[in-house]
C-alpha positions as CSV (number, residue, x, y, z in Angstrom):
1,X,72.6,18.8,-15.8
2,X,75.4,19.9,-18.2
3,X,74.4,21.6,-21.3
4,X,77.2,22.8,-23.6
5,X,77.4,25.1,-26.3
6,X,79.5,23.8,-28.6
7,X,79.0,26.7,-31.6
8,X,77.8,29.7,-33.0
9,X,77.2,30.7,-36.2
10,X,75.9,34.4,-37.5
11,X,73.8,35.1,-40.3
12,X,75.9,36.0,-43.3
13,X,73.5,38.6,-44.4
14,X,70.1,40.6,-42.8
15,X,67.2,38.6,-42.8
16,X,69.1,35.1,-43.4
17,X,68.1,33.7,-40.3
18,X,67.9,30.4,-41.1
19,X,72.1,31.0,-41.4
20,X,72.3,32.1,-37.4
21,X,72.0,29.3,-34.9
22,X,73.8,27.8,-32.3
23,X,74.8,24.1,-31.6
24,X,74.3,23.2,-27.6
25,X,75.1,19.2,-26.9
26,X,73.7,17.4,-23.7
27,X,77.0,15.8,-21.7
28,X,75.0,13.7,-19.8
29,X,73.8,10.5,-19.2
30,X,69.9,11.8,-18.6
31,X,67.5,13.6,-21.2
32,X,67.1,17.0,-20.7
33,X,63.6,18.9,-21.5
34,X,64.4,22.5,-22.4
35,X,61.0,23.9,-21.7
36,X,61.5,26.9,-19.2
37,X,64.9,27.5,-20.4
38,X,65.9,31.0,-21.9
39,X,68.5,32.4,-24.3
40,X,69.7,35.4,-23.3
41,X,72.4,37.8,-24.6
42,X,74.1,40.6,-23.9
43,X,76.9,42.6,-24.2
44,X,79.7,43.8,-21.2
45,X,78.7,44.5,-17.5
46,X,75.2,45.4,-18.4
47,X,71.5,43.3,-17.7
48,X,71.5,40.8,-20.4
49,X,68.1,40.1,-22.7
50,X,65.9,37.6,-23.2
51,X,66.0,36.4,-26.9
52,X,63.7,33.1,-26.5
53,X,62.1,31.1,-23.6
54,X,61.1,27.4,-24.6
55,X,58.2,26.2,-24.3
56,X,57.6,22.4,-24.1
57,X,58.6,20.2,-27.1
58,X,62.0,20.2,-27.1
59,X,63.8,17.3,-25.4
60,X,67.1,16.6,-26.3
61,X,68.1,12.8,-25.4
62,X,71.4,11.9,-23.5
63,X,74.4,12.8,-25.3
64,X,72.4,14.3,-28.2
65,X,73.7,17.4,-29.9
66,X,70.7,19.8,-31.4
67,X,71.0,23.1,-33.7
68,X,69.2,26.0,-32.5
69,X,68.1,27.8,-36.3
70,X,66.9,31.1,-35.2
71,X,64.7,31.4,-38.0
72,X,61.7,29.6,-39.5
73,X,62.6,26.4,-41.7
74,X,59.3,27.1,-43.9
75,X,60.3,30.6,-44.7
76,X,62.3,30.4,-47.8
77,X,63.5,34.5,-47.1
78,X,64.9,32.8,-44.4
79,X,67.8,31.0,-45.9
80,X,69.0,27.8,-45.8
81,X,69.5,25.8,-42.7
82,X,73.1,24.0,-42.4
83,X,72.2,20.1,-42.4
84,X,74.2,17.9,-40.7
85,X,74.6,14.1,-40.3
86,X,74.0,13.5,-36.3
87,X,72.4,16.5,-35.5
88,X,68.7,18.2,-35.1
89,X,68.2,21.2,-36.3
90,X,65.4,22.8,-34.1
91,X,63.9,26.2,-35.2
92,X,63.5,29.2,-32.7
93,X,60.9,31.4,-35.1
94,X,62.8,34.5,-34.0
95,X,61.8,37.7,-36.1
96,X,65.7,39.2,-36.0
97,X,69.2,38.0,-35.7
98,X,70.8,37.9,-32.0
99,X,74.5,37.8,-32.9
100,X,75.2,40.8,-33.8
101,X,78.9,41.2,-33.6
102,X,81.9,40.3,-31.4
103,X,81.8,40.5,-27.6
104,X,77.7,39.4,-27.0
105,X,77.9,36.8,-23.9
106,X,75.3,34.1,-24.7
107,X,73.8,31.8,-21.9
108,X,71.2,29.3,-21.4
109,X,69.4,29.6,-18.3
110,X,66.6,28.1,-16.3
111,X,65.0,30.0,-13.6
112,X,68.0,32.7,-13.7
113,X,70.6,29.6,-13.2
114,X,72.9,29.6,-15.8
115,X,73.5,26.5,-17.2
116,X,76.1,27.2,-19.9
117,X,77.7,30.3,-21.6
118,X,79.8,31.3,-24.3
119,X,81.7,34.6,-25.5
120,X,80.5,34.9,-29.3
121,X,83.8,35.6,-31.7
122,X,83.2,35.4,-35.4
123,X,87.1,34.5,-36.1
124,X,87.0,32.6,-33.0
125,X,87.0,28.4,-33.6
126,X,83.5,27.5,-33.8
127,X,82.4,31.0,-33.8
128,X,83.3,31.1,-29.7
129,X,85.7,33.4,-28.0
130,X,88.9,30.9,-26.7
C-alpha cells in the first residue's frame, strides 16, 4: 500500500489547530482504510510518540488525497480549516499542536510498519524537509 505525505502545515499561532494538518494522498490503485494506523512524531534518535491512532471511518479511495486537521472543525477557537477543491479535509480532535518546530520526523504506521515518513521543515516546500 503506498501512502504518501505530500504536506505539512503548522498552526500559525497556540490553540489554532484547525491551521495544523497534514495532507497524505493514496498512490494506489486500491482504497485504503486507515483504522489501526497511527501518527507518531518525534524528534532525533529517540522513541518516537503516538499523537493519534484511527479508529474506523476513515477510508480514503484510490488515488484520493485527504487533509488531516488536527483540530475540531466545530470549534470556532480552533481556527479555520484550509478548504480546498479536490481534497477532504478529515478532523483528528487532537487537544494540542504536534508540529512543534523544525526537525520532528512524522510517520504513519500500522502495526509498527511504517508506511510513509516525512522530515517537518517550516521553510521547507510544502512544509517538508528536501
Amino acid at each position: 500500500m503506498a501512502l504518501v505525505i505530500k504536506g505539512l502545515a503548522a498552526a500559525s499561532a497556540k490553540g489554532k489547530l484547525n491551521e495544523e494538518w497534514m495532507m497524505v494522498h493514496n498512490d494506489s490503485d486500491r482504497t485504503f482504510n486507515m483504522d489501526g494506523c497511527s501518527i507518531t512524531a518525534g524528534r532525533g534518535g529517540g522513541r518516537p510518540r503516538v499523537v493519534h491512532t484511527f479508529k474506523a471511518g476513515l477510508v480514503m479511495q484510490p488515488a484520493e488525497t485527504v487533509r488531516l486537521v488536527t483540530g475540531s472543525s466545530g470549534k470556532k477557537s480552533h481556527g479555520e480549516a484550509k478548504e480546498e477543491d479536490g481534497v477532504r479535509n478529515a478532523a483528528l480532535f487532537l487537544k494540542a499542536a504536534y508540529l512543534n518546530g523544525a526537525g520532528i520526523t512524522i510517520r504513519i504506521t500500522r502495526r509498527q510498519v511504517e508506511m510513509c515518513k516525512v522530515v517537518f521543515d517550516p521553510e521547507g516546500e510544502n512544509g517538508m524537509k528536501a
